[in-house]
Short mmCIF file of the C-alpha atoms (twelve columns), coordinates in Angstrom:
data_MODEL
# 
_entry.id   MODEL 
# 
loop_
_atom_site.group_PDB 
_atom_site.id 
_atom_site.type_symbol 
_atom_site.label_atom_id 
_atom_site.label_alt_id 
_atom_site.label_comp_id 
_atom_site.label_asym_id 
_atom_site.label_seq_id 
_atom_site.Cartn_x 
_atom_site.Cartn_y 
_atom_site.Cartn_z 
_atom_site.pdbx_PDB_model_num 
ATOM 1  C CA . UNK A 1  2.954   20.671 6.550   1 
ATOM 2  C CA . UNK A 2  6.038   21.108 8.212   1 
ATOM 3  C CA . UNK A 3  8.436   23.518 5.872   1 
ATOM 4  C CA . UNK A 4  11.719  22.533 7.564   1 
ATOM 5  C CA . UNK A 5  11.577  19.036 7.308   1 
ATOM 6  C CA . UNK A 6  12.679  18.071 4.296   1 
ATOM 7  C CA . UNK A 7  10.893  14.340 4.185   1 
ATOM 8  C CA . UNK A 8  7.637   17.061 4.188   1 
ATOM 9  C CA . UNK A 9  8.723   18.720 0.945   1 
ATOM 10 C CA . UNK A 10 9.535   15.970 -0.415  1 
ATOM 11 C CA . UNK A 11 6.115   13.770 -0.162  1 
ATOM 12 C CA . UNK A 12 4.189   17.254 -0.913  1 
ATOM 13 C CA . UNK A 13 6.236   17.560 -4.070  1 
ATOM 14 C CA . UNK A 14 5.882   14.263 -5.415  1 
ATOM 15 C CA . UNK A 15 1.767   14.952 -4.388  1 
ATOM 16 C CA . UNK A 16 1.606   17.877 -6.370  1 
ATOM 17 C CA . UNK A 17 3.424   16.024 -9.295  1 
ATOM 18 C CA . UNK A 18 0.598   13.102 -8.780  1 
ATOM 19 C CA . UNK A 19 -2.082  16.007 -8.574  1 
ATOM 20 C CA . UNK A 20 -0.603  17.386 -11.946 1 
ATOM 21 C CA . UNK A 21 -0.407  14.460 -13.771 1 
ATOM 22 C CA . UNK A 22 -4.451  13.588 -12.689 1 
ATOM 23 C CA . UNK A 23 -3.291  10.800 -10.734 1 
ATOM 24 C CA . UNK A 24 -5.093  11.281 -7.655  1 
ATOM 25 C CA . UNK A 25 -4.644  7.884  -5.860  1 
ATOM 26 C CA . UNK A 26 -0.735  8.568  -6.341  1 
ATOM 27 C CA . UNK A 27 -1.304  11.807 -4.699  1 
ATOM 28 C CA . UNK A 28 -3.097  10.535 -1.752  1 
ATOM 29 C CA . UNK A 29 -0.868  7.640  -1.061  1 
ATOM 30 C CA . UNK A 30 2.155   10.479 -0.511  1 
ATOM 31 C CA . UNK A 31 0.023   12.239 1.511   1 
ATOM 32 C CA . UNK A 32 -0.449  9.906  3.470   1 
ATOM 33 C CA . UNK A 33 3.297   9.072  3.823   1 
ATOM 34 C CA . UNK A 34 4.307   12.503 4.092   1 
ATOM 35 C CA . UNK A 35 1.737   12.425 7.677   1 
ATOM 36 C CA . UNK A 36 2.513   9.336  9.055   1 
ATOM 37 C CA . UNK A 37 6.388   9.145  8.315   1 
ATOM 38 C CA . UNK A 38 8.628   8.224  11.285  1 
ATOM 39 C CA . UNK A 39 9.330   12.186 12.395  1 
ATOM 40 C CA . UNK A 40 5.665   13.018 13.112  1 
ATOM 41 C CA . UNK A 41 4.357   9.692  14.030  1 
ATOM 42 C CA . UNK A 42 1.852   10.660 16.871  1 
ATOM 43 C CA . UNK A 43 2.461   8.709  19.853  1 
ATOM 44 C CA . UNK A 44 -0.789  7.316  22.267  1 
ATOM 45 C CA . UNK A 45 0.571   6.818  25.401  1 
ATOM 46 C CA . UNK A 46 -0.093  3.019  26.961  1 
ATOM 47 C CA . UNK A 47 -2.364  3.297  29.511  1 
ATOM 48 C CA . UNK A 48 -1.403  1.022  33.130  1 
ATOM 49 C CA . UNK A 49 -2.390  -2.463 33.167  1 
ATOM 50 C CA . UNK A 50 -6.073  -3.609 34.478  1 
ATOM 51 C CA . UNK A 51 -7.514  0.213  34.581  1 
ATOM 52 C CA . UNK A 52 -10.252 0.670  31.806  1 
ATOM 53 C CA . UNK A 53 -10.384 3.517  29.739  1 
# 
């Protein structure tokens, strides 16, 4: 998790809420927001037309 970014405390906090409260779906559903929100989106780089990978 990245401590300075703030959209990362918030998602981990509300998990951790989720966790608390036994709702473990919740929890994974901000996971999985707090690693794919727009700041750490990992980019795959498009490879050149015709060439096979």
């Amino acid at each position: 998790m990245n401590d300075t970014c703030p959209t990362c405390r918030h998602y981990a906090a509300l998990r951790e809420q989720a966790r608390r409260a036994g709702d473990h779906s919740k929890a994974t559903d901000y996971e999985v927001l707090r690693r794919r929100h727009p700041a750490h989106t990992v980019r795959i780089p498009r490879q050149p037309e015709g060439r096979a990978v």
